[in-house]
C-alpha positions in Angstrom: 0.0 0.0 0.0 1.1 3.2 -0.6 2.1 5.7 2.0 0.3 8.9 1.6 1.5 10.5 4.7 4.2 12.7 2.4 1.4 13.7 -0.2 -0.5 14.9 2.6 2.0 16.7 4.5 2.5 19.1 0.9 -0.8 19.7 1.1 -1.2 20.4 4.4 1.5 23.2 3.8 0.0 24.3 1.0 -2.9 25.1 3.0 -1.4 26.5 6.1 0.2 28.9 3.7 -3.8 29.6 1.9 -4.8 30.1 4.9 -2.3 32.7 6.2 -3.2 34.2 3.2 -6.6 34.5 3.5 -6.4 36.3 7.2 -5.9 33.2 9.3 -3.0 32.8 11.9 -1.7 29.1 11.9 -1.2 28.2 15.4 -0.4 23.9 15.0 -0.6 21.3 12.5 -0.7 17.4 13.4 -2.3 17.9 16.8 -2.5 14.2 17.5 -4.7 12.7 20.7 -6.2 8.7 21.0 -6.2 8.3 17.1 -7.8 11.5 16.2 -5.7 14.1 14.4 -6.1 18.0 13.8 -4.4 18.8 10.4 -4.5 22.5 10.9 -5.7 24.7 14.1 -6.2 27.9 13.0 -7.6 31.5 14.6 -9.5 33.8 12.8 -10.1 36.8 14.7 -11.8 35.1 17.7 -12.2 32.2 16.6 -10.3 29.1 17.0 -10.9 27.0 13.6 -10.2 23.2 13.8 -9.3 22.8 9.9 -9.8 19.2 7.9 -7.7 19.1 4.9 -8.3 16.2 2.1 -7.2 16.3 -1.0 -7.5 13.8 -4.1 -5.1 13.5 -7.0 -6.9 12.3 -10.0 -10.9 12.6 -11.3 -11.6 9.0 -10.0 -11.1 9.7 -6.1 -14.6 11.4 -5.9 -15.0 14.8 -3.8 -12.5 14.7 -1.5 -15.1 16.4 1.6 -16.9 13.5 1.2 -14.5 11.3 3.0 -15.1 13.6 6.3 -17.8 11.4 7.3 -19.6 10.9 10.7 -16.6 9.0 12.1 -14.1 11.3 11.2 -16.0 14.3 12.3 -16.5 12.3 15.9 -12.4 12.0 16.0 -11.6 15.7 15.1 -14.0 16.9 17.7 -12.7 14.1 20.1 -9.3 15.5 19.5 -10.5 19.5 19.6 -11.9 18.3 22.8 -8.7 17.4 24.0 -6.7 20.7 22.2 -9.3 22.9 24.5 -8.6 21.3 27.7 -4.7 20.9 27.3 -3.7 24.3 25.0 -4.4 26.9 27.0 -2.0 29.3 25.5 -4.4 28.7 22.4 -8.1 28.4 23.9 -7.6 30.6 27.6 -11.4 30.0 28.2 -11.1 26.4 27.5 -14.1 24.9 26.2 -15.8 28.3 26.5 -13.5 29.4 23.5 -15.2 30.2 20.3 -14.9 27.8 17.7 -15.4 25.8 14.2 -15.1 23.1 12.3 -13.7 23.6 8.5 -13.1 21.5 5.8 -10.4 22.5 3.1 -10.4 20.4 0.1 -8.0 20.3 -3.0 -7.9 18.5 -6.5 -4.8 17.9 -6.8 -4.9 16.9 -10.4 -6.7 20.3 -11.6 -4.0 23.1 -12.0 -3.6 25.5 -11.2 -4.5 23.9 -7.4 -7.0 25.8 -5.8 -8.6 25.0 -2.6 -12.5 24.7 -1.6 -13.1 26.3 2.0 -16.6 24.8 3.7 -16.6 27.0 6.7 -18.4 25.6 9.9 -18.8 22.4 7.9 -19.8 20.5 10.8 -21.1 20.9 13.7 -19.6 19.3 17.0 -21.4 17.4 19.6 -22.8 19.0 22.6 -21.8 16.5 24.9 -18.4 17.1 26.3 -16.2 14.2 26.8 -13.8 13.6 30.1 -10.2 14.2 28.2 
């Protein structure tokens, strides 16, 4: 199988820089907790955005947002949960910090690249978990 961890980690840089230039300041990438991972926490103005990047690389993989499914949207929040509690140089009120969910997609394949930003894409669950 092959390892797509390098593909993603271009992308991911390619839209830590999109977003910096769209307003956004880039606080961490790869915040990893119990099998959940954040690709991109961001901050715009007040708000601290927990950013999903997927990507595809040729016309057969489908739309790449479509791979954030139920499950995956239950680990990012799991794992938001968790940057909340812990970062509190990032999120000082904790889970009382304003925040959002985004999904940044890219087709990889269409040039030039451009990205698709689904702001508040999902919503997170009101119940908080014990992190």
């Amino acid at each position: 199988m092959e390892n797509n961890k390098p593909k993603g980690n271009y992308i991911e840089t390619l839209a830590s820089a999109y977003l910096s230039r769209e307003g956004y300041q880039v606080i961490a990438r790869n915040y990893a907790y119990m099998g959940g991972e954040l690709d991109i926490v961001a901050r715009d103005g007040d708000t601290l955005v927990f950013v999903e990047v997927k990507s595809v690389w040729n016309n057969q993989q489908g739309n790449p947002a479509a791979r954030v499914n139920a499950l995956k949207q239950k680990k990012i929040w799991k794992t938001a949960c968790h940057f909340l509690a812990t970062q509190k140089e990032h999120a000082p009120k904790g889970f009382d910090t304003p925040c959002r969910f985004d999904v940044l997609t890219a087709r990889v394949y269409q040039k030039p690249l451009q990205f698709m930003h689904y702001k508040n894409a999902f919503e997170g669950s009101q119940v908080i978990p014990q992190v």
